[in-house]
N, C-alpha and C positions, 0 to 999 in steps of 0.2 A: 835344891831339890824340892822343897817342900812349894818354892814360887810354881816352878811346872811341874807341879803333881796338882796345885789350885786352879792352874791354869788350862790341865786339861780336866779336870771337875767343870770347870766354867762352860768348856766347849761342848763337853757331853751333855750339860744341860740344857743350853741353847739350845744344843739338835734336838733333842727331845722335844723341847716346849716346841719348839717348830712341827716338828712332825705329826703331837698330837693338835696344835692347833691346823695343820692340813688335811688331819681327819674329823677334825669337827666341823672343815669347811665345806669337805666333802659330803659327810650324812648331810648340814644345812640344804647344801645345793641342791642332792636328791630329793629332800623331805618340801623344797619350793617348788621343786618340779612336778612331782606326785600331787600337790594340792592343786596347782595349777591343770593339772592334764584331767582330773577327778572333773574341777569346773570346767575344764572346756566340753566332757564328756558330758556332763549335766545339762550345758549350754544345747550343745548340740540334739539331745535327747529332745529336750523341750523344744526344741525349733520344728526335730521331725514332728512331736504329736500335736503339732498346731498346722503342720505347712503340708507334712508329707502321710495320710492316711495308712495307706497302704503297708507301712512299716510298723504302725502301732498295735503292739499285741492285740489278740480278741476276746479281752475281759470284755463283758456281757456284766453291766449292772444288774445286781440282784433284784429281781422282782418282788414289788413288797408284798404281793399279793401273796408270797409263801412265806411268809414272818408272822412269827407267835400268833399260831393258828392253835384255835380251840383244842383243848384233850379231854376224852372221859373223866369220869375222875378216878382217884386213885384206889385202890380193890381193901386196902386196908381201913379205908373211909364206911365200908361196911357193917366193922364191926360195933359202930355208931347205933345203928339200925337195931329195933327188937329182933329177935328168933324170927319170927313170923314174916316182920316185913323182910327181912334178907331171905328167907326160903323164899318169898315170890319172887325178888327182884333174881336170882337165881336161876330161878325155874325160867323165868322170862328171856335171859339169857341163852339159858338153853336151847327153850322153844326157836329161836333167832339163829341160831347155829345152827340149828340138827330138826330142821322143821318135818321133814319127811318121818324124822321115827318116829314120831307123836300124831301128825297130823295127815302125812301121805298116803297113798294106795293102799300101803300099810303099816298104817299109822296106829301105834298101842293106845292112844287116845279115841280119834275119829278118821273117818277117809274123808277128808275136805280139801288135797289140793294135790297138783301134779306131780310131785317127787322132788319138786328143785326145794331147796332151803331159803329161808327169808335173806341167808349171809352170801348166798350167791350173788347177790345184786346190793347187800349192803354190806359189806366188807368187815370184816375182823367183828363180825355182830354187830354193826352197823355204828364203829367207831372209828375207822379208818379217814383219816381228812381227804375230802372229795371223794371218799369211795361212799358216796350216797349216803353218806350218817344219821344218826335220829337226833343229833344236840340241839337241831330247834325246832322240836314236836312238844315239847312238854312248854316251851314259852309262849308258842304262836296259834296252839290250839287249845279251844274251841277256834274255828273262826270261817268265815265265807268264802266260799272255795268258789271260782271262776267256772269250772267243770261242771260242776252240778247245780251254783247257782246258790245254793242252800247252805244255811250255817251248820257245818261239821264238827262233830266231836274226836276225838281219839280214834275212840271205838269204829266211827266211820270211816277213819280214816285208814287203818289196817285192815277190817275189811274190804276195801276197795282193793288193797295188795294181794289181799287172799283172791279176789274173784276177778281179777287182773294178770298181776304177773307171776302169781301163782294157779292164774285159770282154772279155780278154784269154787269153792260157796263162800261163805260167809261164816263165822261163828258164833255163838252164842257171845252178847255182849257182858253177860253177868256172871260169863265161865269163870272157871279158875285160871284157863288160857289165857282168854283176854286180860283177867285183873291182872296178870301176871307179866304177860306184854309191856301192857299200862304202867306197871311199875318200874319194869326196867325200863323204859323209853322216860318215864318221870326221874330216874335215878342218873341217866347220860344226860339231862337237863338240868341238873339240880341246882347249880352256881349261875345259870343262864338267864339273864333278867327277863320279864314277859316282854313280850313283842320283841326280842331282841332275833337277832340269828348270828350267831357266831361265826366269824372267820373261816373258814375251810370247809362249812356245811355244805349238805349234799353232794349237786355234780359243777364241779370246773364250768365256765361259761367260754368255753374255747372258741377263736377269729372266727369269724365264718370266711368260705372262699370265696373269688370273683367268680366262679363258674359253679356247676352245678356237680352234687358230688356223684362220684362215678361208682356203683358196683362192679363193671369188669374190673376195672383197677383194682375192688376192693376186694375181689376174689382172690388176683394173686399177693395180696399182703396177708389175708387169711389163712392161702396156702404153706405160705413163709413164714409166718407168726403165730397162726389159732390152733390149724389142725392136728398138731402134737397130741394136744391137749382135749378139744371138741371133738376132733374125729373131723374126716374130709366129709362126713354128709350130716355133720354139724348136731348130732343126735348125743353128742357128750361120751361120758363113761359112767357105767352103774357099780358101785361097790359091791364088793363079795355079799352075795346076798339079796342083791338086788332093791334094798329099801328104801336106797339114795343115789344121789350121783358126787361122786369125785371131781368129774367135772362135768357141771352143765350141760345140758342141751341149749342151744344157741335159735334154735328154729325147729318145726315140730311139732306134732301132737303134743308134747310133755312139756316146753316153752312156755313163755310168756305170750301173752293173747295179743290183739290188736288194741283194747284199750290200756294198754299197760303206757306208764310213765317213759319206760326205754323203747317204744315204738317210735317217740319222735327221735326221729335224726341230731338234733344238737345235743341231746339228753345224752344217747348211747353215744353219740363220737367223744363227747366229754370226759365221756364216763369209761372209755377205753385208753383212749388218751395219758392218762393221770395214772391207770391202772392194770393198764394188759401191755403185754403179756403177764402171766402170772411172776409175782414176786416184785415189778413195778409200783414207783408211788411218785409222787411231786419233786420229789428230789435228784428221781433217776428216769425219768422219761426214755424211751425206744419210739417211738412212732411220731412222727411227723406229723404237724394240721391236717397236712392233705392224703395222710396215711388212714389217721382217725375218721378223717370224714368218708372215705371212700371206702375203709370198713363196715362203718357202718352201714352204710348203704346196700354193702353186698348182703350182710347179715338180717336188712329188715326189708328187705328184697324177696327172701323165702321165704315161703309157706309156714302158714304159725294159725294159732286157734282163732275164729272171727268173735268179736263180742258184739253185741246191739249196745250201739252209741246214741243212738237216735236221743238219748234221755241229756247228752253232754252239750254243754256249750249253749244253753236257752237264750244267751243272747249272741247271737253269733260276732256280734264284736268284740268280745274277748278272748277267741280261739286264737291258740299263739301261730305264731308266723310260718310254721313247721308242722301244723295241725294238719295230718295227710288227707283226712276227708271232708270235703266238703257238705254241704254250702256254705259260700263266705261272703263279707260284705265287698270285699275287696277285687280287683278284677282278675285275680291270679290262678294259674292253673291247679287241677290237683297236685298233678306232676310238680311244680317244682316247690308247690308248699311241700312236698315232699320231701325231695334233693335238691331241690335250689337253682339259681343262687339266692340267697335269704333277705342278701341286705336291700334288694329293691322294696323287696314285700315290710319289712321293718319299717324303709324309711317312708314307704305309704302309710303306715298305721302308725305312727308319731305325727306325721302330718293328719291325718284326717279321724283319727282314735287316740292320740298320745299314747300308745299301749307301747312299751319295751320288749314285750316276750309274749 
């Protein structure tokens, strides 16, 4: 009894160790397989993104040109500042935001310019990256400006804004206004070495096109995209009250003039580009190159205030490429210094001026 009661002990063991060594053969054989199919999918992956385009996802390298771009600096850095200078740099702020209540038609200060705000055209008070910012005004000025020829200071240089794209006068340079401007435009500079200009300043330098840019086109993207906003006859909206606008006049008695900075063509396509419709920025673009350029066009197409220029550009070989009135050195029409196409007139004035812009 006790031989075959050991001897079926023996047999139920065997089966066992059999069975579990059939399943350990089995996960092996999966777990070879699985590695193997893993590398051949690898294999094959890398063969399509060398051999077959067409199937390689449409990851788009990051553009370094939008990496650790410049920022104001931070509001708590303020409290740094005496009483005094932080009411100007403040007040200056303000003035930059909300130009119209102080300075417009009716303005609690002075009547010195059209109703639109300094932050219409320079974004979040002029901190916005490529929405036209002031982070290299307080480094790069004093200094000789192409336009006028003459070494400028600050003070010239925001009045130029006021009796430009605010179609505007001039202010007093020893105001409380100006010092105050001055200040805040010295305070968004403050960490910016001299001569330098920081990453993300001003407007976007957007492609230019092969062809010349179109206002009809740029009308029906207007349609589609602005006049929500500006109104179809591009006159904006005035707040309750009338002392401002909500949104912008785009063209117009109350617009920006002919000598304004956004009259040339690459400046406002850049500058819409990176930041229209409203609520866009560099990170989430809507419009296309040839959206931008052919808004613009529609946009600096209509009627808007004349300024006398006659005094800009004393050497006429420094007028940039896109400089809409003539006389030039170069053989090129009004018209497409106007709208283009750009890159012929560039690549004459690098050959025979070395100018860039």
């Amino acid at each position: 009894m006790i031989g075959k009661f050991m001897q079926g002990n023996i047999e139920k063991t065997l089966e066992f160790s059999i069975k579990m060594m059939l399943g350990l053969l089995t996960v092996l054989v999966v777990l070879v397989f699985t590695v193997l199919g893993l590398s051949v999918n690898q294999h094959n992956y890398t063969n399509r993104s060398h051999t077959d385009s067409s199937e390689v996802s449409n990851y788009q390298i990051p553009d370094s040109n939008f990496t650790h771009l410049w920022e104001a600096p931070a509001d708590w850095r303020l409290m740094k500042l005496s009483p005094e200078k932080r009411d100007l740099v403040l007040y200056g702020k303000e003035l930059i935001a909300n130009t119209a209540q102080y300075l417009g038609p009716h303005g609690s200060v002075a009547h010195v310019s059209n109703g639109m705000n300094c932050q219409n055209c320079h974004l979040q008070a002029g901190t916005k990256a490529w929405g036209n910012n002031y982070f290299a005004v307080s480094s790069t000025y004093p200094k000789i400006r192409a336009r006028s020829g003459k070494l400028e200071s600050k003070e010239k240089r925001i009045n130029d804004c006021f009796e430009r794209s605010l179609n505007g006068q001039a202010i007093d340079s020893t105001s409380k206004e100006m010092r105050a401007i001055v200040a805040y435009m010295d305070w968004l500079g403050l960490d910016v070495e001299k001569k330098h200009i920081p990453k993300g300043t001003g407007i976007y330098k957007i492609k230019f096109l092969k062809r010349a840019a179109d206002p009809v086109k740029g009308k029906e993207v207007y349609t589609q995209q602005c006049q929500s906003c500006h109104q179809a006859n591009g006159q904006g909206v005035l707040a309750e009250g009338g002392k401002f606008y909500t949104y912008p006049p785009l063209w117009g008695v109350h617009s920006y003039n002919k000598g304004a900075g956004l009259y040339r063509l690459s400046n406002l396509a850049g500058y819409v580009k990176l930041n229209m419709p409203l609520g866009v920025s560099y990170q989430n673009t809507q419009l296309s190159d040839e959206e931008a350029w052919d808004l613009a066009a529609f946009i600096n197409s209509q009627l808007r205030p004349e300024k006398n220029l006659s005094n800009d550009w004393p050497d006429l070989s420094q007028k940039p490429f896109d400089h809409p009135f003539g006389p030039y050195t170069d053989p090129f029409s009004e018209h497409q210094h106007k709208y283009g196409p750009f890159k012929a007139i560039q690549d004459w004035k690098k050959k025979h001026v070395g100018l860039k812009h």
